[in-house]
N, C-alpha and C positions, 0 to 999 in steps of 0.2 A: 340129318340135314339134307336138303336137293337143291341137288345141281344141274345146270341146264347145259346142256351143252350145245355143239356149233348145229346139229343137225335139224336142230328147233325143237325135239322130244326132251320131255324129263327124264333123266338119269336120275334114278334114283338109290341110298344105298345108306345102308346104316353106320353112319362113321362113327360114333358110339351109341352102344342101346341106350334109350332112354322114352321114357312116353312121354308123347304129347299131351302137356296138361290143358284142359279145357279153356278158353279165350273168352274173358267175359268183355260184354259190349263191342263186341265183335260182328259186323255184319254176314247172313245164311252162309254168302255164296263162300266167306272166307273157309268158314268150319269145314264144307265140304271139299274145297281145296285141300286142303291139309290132312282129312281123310283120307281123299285119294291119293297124294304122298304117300302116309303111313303103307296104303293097300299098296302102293308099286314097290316098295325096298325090297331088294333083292342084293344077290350076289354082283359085282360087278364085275364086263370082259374088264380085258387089260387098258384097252385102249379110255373105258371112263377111269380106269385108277389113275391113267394119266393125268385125264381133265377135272378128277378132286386131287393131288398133290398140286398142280397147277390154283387150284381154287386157294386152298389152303396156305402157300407158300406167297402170295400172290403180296409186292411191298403195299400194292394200292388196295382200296378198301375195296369190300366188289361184294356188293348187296343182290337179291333174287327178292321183285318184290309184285306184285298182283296189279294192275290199270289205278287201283285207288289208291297205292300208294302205303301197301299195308306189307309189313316186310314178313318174308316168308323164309331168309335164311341169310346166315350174313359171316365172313372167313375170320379168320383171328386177327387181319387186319384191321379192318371194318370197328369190330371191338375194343380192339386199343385206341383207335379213331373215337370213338364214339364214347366210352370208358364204360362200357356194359357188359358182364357177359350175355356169350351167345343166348343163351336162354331167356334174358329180359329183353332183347336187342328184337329179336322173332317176337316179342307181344306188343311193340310201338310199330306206329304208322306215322305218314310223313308229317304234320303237323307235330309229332314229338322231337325230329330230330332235324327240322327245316325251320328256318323262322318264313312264315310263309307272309311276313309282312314285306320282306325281301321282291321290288318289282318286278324282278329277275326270271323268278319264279312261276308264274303266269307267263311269261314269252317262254320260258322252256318248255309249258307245257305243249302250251300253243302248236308249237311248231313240232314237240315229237307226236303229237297228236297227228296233225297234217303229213308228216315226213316218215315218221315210225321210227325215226332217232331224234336225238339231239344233240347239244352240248354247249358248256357255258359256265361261268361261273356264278356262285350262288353262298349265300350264309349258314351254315351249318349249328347246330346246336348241339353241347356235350351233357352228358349225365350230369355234371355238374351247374348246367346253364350257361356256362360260357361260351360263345358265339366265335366262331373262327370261319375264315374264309377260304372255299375249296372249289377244284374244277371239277364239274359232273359231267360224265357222257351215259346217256342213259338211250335204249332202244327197245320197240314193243316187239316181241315175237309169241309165236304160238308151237304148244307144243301137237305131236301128231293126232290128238282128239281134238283138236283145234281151241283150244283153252290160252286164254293171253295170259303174256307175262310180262316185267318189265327187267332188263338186267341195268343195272348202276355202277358204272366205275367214278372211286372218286379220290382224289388226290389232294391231299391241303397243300396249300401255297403260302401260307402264311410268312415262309424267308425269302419266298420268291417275292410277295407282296413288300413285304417291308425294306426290299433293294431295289424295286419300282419305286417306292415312296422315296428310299434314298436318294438316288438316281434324279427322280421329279424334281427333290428340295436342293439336292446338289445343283440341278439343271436352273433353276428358279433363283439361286443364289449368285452362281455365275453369271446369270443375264441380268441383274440388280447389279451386281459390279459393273459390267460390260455398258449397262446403261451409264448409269452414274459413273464412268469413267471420268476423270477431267478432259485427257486427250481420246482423240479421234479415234474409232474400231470401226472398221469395216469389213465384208467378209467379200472376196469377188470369187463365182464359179466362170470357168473357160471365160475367163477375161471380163467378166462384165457384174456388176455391183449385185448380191443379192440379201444382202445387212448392211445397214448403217447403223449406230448409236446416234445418242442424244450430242452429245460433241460432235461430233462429225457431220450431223446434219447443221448444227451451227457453223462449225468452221466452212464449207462450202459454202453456206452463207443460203441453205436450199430452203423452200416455204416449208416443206413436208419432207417426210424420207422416198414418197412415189418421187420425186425429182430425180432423185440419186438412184434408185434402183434400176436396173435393166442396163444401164449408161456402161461404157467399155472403161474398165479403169485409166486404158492409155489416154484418153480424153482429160483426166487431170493433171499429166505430166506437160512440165515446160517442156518445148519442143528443144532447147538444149540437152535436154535427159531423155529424149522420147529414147533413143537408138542402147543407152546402157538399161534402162527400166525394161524396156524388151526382152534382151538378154537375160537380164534377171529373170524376169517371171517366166522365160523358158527354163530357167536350170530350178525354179521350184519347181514348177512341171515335170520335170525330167528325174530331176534326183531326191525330192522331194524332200531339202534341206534347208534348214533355218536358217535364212540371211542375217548377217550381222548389221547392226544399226548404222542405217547410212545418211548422207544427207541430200537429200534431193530439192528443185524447186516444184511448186505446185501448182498449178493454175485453179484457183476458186470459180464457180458459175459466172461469176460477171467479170472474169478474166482479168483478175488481180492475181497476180504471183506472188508466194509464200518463199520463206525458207522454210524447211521441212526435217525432223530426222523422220527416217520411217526404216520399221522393223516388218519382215514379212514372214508369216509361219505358218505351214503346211496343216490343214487341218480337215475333217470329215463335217462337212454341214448339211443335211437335209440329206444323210446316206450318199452324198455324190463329194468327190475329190474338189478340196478349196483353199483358197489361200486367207488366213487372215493379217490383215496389214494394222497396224498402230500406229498412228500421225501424231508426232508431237511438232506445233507450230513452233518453229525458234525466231518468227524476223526478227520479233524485239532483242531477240539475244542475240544475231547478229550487228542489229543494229550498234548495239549495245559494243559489242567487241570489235564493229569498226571502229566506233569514236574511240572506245579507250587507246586502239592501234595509232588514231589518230592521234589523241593526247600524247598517247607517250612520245611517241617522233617530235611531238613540238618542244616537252620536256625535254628532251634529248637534246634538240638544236639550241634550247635556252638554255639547258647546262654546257653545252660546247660552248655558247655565247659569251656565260659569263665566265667559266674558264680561262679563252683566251681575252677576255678582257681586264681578270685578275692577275692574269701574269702579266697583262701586256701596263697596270697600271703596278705590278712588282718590279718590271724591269725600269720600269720608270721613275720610281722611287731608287730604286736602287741606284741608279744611276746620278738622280739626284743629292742622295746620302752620300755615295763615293765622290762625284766630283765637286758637287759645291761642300756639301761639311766637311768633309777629307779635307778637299784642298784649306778649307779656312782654318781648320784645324791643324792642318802643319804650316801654313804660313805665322799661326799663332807660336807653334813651336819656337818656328825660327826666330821671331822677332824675342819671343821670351828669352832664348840661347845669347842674342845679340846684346839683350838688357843685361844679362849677366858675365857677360865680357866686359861691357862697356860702364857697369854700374862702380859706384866707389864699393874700396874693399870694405863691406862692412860682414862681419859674418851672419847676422841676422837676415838681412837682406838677401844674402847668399844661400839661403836656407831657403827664403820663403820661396824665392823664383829656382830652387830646385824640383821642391815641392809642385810649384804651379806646371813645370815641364812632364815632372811624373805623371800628376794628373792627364795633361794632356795626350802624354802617351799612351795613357789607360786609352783614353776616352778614343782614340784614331784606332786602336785596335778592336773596342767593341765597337767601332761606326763602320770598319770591314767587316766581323763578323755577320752584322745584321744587314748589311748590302749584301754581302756571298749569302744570307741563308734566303736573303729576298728574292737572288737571282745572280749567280756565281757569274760572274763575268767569266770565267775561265773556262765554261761551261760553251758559250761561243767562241771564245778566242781558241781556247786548247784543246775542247773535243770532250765526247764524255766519258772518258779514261780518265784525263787529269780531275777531273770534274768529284769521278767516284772517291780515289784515292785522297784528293784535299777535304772531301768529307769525312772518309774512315778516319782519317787521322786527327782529325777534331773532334771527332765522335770518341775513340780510343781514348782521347787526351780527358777527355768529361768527364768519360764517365766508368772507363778501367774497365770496361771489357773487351778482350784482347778481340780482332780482327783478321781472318784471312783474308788476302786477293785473289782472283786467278780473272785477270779479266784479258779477252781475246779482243784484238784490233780487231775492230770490224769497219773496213770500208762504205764511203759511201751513206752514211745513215741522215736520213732526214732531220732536222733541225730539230721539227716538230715531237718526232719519237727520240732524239735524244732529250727534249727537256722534259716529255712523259716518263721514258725510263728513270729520270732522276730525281721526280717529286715522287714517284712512286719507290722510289729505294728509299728516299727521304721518311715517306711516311711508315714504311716498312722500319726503317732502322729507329723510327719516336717509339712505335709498338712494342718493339725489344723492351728500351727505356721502363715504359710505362707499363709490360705487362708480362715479360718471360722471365726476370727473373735470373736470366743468364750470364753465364761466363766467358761462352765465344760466339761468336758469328764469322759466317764461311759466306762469301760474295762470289759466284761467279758469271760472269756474263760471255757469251759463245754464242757460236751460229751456226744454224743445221739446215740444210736446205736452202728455202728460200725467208724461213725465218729466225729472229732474234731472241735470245734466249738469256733470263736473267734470274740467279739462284738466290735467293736469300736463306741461309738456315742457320740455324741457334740451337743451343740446350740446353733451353728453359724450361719450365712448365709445362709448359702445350696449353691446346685451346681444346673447351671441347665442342664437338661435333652441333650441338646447337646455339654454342656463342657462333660457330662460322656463321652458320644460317639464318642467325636472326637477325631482323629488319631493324635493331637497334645498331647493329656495327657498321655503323656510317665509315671509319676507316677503309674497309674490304670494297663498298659500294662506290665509293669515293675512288679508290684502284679503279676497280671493274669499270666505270664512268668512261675514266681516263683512256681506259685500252681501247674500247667499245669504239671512237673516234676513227682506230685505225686497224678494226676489226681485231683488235687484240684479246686474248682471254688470262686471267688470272687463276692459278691453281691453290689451293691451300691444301696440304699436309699435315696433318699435326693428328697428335691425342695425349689425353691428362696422361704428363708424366713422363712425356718420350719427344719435347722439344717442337718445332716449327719449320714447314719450310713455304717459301713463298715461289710458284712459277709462275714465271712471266717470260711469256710469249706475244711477240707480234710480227707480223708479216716486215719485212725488210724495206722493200718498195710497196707503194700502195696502188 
């Protein structure tokens, strides 16, 4: 084998004996090359042992081959490269192991021809025929009898190649997203637009993307956000950290303002430091969530409406039950009582108008009942202490489940919160009834601060955690209503199996 070394002479030197077998279809000048080889092997100094262990150890392939392209010595690289041994590797020339259809190939030569090197990539061909793609740096020298050579280093890229190709489809696939986004992608370098997507140039509302390029981002902020969007885009600058999604307004080309959320993240575009920003338009869902805020306030003042319009036609009723049927109802008594003082002794007679008193006695006591559950008069007159307790004790009487009190005078309380606290203890104590189950219930009502405080608890069943929550338990909603009026809140306590408790809190004075 010969090796060339830097000084431009051949080195030559017998790395195993072996003779050169004759080259057929070989052109003169080759033969004689190779003769002259054979005639130069000799002993080698130290310094070429160096530059054949360097030849031979060499990871890249590193060929010695004559102007035409005819290879004259090639390292254990080169062979495993190529999949020949050395021996068949030294009888091919470049049309064996180039696809020289490859256009590549012609500009390489081109230019080492002109230059006396080159390099570049090119298509390679193996023993087997399979075609792989490698980088060639090849240069022309001559050795000290002035005879040209050409030396070839060549390296496959083939993983390099196929993490380009990755990289390319990766990059290809992203910007197919990036386009077809729904919402807005923009990219801005030192402040000023250098990407836009296909949304984004719609939402600005721009003819083309040259519109929006070059433009200073600050330019689409409302001037109410100009002075925080500032800030912002210096602390990406600065610290180069992903802002959390915020809501900005926007100003579009023809100076219509958006509402906007927008996300900004710190990103490398065209090798220079960039931001990219994500525009998701919300007007319609602002829109959207003023009316509902709207809506509800109006639901809210029509559920107060008819509220206090249900009570105020309960108290009304009530009042009509207790004083016109009440009163006709014991004037009946009386006169019934009178007939039977005044009646002949007959005992038939005296049976029936006992009877007829009985009844009417019934009947003045369920006509109080249902005027007190309409609207306890004692509830004004007495306060809502006497209020609670004339209810536990008909509650107790009903229905045998025994009742604690502990209830605190509290000074002062609004009309209005005394008759909320007591349809809401009302409908807290039907709930019992109707669904714990229970044996006691503990009332207590006190005051902390500046607010009022009212305990309902039982040891019943409990509730569980998504009967509280769901949009069916009109009861709990119904409470919740009631407080909302006077900025009051409702607590519920409970779980399957460990009983109930109800807090109710409302501010004192309003």
């Amino acid at each position: 084998m010969t090796y060339v070394g830097h000084n431009g002479g051949i080195m030559a030197t017998i790395y195993k004996k072996r003779k050169i077998k004759s080259v057929k279809n070989t052109s003169l000048p080759r033969i004689k090359l190779k003769r002259k080889l054979d005639e130069s092997r000799k002993v080698l100094p130290s310094n070429e042992i160096i530059y054949r262990k360097f030849f031979e150890n060499s990871v890249d392939a590193l060929l010695l081959t004559d102007p035409n392209g005819n290879i004259l010595s090639a390292n254990p690289a080169a062979c495993i490269m190529y999949g020949y041994p050395e021996e068949e590797l030294i009888k091919l020339s470049r049309p064996d192991v180039t696809d020289i259809t490859d256009p590549r190939l012609s500009a390489l030569l081109s230019e080492r021809a002109l230059n006396g090197k080159a390099d570049g990539e090119l298509t390679l061909i193996r023993k087997d025929g399979t075609r792989f793609p490698a980088e060639v740096s090849s240069a022309i020298f001559k050795d000290d009898k002035g005879l040209e050579y050409t030396s070839m280093i060549i390296r496959k890229i083939t993983g390099r190649k196929l993490a380009e190709e990755a990289l390319k489809e990766s990059r290809e696939k992203y910007r197919n997203i990036v386009d077809g986004s729904p919402d807005a992608i923009a990219i801005y370098t030192e402040g000023k637009v250098v990407y836009a997507n296909n949304a984004c140039i719609s939402l600005f509302r721009a003819s083309s993307i040259d519109q929006l390029i070059g433009m200073p981002v600050i330019k689409f902020v409302h001037p109410d956000f100009t002075a925080i969007v500032s800030m912002r885009m210096n602390e990406i600058g600065e610290f180069q950290n992903i802002l959390p999604l915020v809501k900005e307004k926007l100003l579009l080309l023809d100076g219509t303002a958006i509402d906007a959320e927008v996300k900004a993240i710190p990103i490398t575009f065209n090798q220079r430091p960039s931001v990219q920003i994500i525009i998701h338009d919300i007007t319609e869902r602002k829109q959207a969530e003023k009316e509902i805020k709207e809506s509800k306030k109006q639901l809210e003042k029509l559920y107060k409406h008819l509220n206090n319009s249900r009570e105020n036609e309960r108290a009304e009723i009530a009042r009509e039950i207790h004083d016109e049927l009440g009163q006709s109802l014991t004037a009946l008594k009386m006169d019934l009582y009178w007939v039977l003082e005044n009646a002949p002794d007959n005992l038939l007679i005296n049976k029936k108008l006992k009877g007829m008193i009985d009844i009417v006695s019934t009947t003045i006591k369920k006509v109080q009942v249902i005027s007190s559950g309409l609207r306890p008069g004692m509830l004004d007159d007495l306060g809502l202490i006497a209020a609670l307790e004339w209810y536990t004790q008909e509650f107790q009487e009903r229905t045998h489940i025994k009742c604690s009190l502990e209830l605190e005078e509290i000074p002062q309380i609004n009309s209005k919160i005394n008759l909320i606290l007591f349809r809401i203890f009302q409908e807290g104590m039907t709930n019992i009834i109707r669904h714990a189950n229970a044996k006691n219930v503990a009332v207590k009502l006190y005051s902390s601060f500046s607010n009022i405080f009212m305990k309902i608890s039982d040891d019943g069943t409990g509730i569980k955690k998504e009967k509280i929550n769901s949009k069916d338990s009109l009861g709990f909603i119904g409470m919740k209503e009631r407080l909302k009026q006077f900025d009051g809140t409702l607590e519920i306590i409970s779980s399957a199996g460990s009983g109930t408790s109800l807090l109710i809190s409302i501010p004192m004075v309003k």
